[in-house]
N, C-alpha and C positions, 0 to 999 in steps of 0.2 A: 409408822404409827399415824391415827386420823387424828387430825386437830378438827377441833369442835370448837369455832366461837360464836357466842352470844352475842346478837346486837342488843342491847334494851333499849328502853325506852323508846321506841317504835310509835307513831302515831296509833293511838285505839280505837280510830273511826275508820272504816274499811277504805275509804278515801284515801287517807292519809296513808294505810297500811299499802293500798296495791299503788301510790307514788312510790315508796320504799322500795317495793320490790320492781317498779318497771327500774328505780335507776340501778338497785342492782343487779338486774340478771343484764340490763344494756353493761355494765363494768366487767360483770363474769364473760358476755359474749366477746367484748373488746381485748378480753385476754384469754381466748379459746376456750372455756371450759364449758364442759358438758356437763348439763345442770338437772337432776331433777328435782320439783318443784314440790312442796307440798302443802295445799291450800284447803279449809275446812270446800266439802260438796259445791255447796250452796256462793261460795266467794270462785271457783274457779272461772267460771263463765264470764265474771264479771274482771278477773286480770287477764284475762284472755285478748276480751274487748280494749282494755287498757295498753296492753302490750302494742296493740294495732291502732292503738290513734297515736303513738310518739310521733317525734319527729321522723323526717325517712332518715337523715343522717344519724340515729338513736334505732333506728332498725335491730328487732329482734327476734330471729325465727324460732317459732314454737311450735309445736303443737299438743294435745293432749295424750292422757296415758291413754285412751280407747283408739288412739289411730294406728291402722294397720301397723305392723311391726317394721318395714321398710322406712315408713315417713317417721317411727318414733327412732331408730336408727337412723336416719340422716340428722334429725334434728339436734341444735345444742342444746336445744330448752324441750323439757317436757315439764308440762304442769299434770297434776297428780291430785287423788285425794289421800287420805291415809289409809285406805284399803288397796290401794293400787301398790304392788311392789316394784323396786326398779328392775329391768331384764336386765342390768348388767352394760359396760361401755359407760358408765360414767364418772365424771374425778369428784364433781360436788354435787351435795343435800343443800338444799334449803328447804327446810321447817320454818314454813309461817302459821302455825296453828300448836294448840296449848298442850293435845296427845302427846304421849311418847309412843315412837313407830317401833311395834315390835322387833321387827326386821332389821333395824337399821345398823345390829353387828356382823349382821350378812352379806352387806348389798359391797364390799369391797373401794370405796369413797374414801379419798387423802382426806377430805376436808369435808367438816359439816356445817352448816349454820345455820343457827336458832334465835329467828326473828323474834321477839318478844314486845308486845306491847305493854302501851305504861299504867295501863291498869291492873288493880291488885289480882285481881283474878289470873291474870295470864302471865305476871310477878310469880304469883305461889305456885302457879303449872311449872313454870322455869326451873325453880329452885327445888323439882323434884325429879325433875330432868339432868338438871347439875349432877345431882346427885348418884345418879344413874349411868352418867357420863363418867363422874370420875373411878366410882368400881369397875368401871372398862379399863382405867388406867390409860385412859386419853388425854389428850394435850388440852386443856383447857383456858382457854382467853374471854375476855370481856373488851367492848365497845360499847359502851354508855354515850348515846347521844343527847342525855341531859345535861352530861358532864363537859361537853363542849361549850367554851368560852368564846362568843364571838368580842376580838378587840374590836373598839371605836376606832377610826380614823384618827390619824395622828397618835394614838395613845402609846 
């Protein structure tokens, strides 16, 4: 069965959003998986760029959904827009953008995840996505990064 979890609260400034995702597809690549990517047109160029200034020990191979079919097949990471579908060889979705991907009870994916930022707008896209997830009868989780509590020292 594919589990689907939601991050929310996601930074809402594309800044903040493509730090999100360079730490986690560097987490998905340090545990093997083969990711694709999905990012509104106009934001992929820009976590592409991002992906390649990490550090080299945070190395993470990419490339886009338009590269020949060899180099998107070697790669763990493709990044994608929402009209791109996956060709298939991959274990995980990330959805960083507010669409719901018609495809995505196609594409054969253990696990999907739905970047969400903490603006209302891309809140109210989620919760129609939710929705949408669970008449699939998919495993549905939450990771609220607002809900993290950082303790004080000593406390």
């Amino acid at each position: 069965m594919t589990e689907v979890a939601f991050h929310l609260n996601v930074a809402a400034d594309p800044v903040g959003l493509r730090a999100y995702l360079c730490r986690l597809l560097a987490k998905a690549y340090a545990a093997r998986a083969r990711v694709w990517v999905v990012v509104q047109a106009e934001e992929q160029a820009a976590l592409d760029q991002a992906l390649w200034t990490l550090p080299a020990d945070d190395f993470v191979p990419h490339v886009g959904a338009g590269a020949p079919p060899l180099l998107r097949q070697r790669s763990p990471i493709v990044l994608a827009t929402p009209e791109d579908v996956p060709d298939g060889g991959r274990n995980v979705l990330v959805n960083a953008q507010p669409a719901w991907l018609p495809w995505v009870a196609t594409v054969g994916v253990s696990r999907i995840i739905e970047v969400v930022a903490s603006d209302e707008p891309a809140k109210a896209a989620a919760r129609q996505r939710w929705k949408r997830y669970q008449q699939q009868g998919w495993a549905l989780q939450v990771h609220d990064r607002a809900a993290r509590v950082v303790a004080e020292p000593g406390a």
